[in-house]
N, C-alpha and C positions, 0 to 999 in steps of 0.2 A: 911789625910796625912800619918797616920798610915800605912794602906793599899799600900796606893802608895810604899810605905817605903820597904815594905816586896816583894811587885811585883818586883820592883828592884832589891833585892835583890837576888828573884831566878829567874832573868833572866841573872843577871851576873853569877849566878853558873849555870845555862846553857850554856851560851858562853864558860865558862871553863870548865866544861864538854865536853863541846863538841868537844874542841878542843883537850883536855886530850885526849879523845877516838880517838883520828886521828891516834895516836901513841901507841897505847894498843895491845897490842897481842888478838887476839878474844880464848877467854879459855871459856868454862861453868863453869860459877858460878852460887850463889845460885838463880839469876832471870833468867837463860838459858844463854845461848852462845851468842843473839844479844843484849843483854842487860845489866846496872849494876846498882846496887842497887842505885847510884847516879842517874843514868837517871828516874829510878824508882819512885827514890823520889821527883823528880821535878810536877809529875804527880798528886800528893796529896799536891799539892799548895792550894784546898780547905780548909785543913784540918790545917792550920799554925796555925789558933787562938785555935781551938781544944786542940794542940799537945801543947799548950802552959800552957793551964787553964784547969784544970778537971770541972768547973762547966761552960765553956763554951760550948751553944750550937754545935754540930754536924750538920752540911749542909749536905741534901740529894749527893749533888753529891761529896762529902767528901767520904758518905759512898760506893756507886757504887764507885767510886774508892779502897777504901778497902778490898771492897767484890772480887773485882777483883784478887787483888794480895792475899788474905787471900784463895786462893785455893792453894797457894805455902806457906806453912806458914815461910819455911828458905829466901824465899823471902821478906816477911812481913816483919820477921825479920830485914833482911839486911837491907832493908829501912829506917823501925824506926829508927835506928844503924847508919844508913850510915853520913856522912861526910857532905850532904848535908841536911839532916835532922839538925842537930846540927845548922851548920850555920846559918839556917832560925829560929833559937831560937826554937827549938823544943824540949820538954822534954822526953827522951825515958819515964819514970815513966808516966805521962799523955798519951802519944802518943800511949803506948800498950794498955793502955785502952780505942783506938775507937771503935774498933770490938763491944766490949763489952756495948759501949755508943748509936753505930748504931744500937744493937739491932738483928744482924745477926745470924739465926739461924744456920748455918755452919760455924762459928767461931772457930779457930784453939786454943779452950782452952785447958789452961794448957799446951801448947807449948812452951819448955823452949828458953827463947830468951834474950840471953848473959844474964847478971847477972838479967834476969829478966825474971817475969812468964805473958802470957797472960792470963786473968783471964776471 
């Protein structure tokens, strides 16, 4: 039910996103010019329970998502950070530390990311 609970949830903050984005001026920001850190973060829906608990496991395709956006680390960033991370109960303090959990050897350490350090 749990699960169910959280799916719900970021698929109505996809609807809203999406529709937000109808009306957005297209600017580059920190994930590129077709994209924003909210749409970003929808994408690491693997990764909710993670972002939630530090001693919960990481899902392989939690980290292939990570590994992805962790070539932009101000994109990373924004993600963690974003709006839609929060809502999905995500802990920025836990959620910086996937990179780190996943294990990824090009990990954007020590990237400062708002009041906080990827480790």
């Amino acid at each position: 039910m749990e699960a169910y609970t959280k799916f719900l949830t970021l698929f109505v903050l996809l609807v809203f996103v999406s529709i937000s984005e109808i009306h957005r001026v297209n600017a580059a920001g920190e994930c590129g010019k077709s994209t924003t850190p909210d749409n970003e973060a929808l994408k690491l829906a693997p990764c909710a329970t993670a972002a939630q608990d530090e001693n919960a496991s990481v899902s392989q395709s939690c980290c292939a998502q990570v590994q992805k956006l962790g070539k932009n680390p101000s994109c990373l960033c924004a993600v963690m950070l974003s709006n839609t991370a929060k809502l999905s109960g995500a802990d920025p303090k836990v959620a910086i530390t996937i990179p780190k959990r996943c294990n990824l050897a090009n990990r954007p350490i020590g990237y400062k990311c708002g009041p906080y350090t990827l480790p």
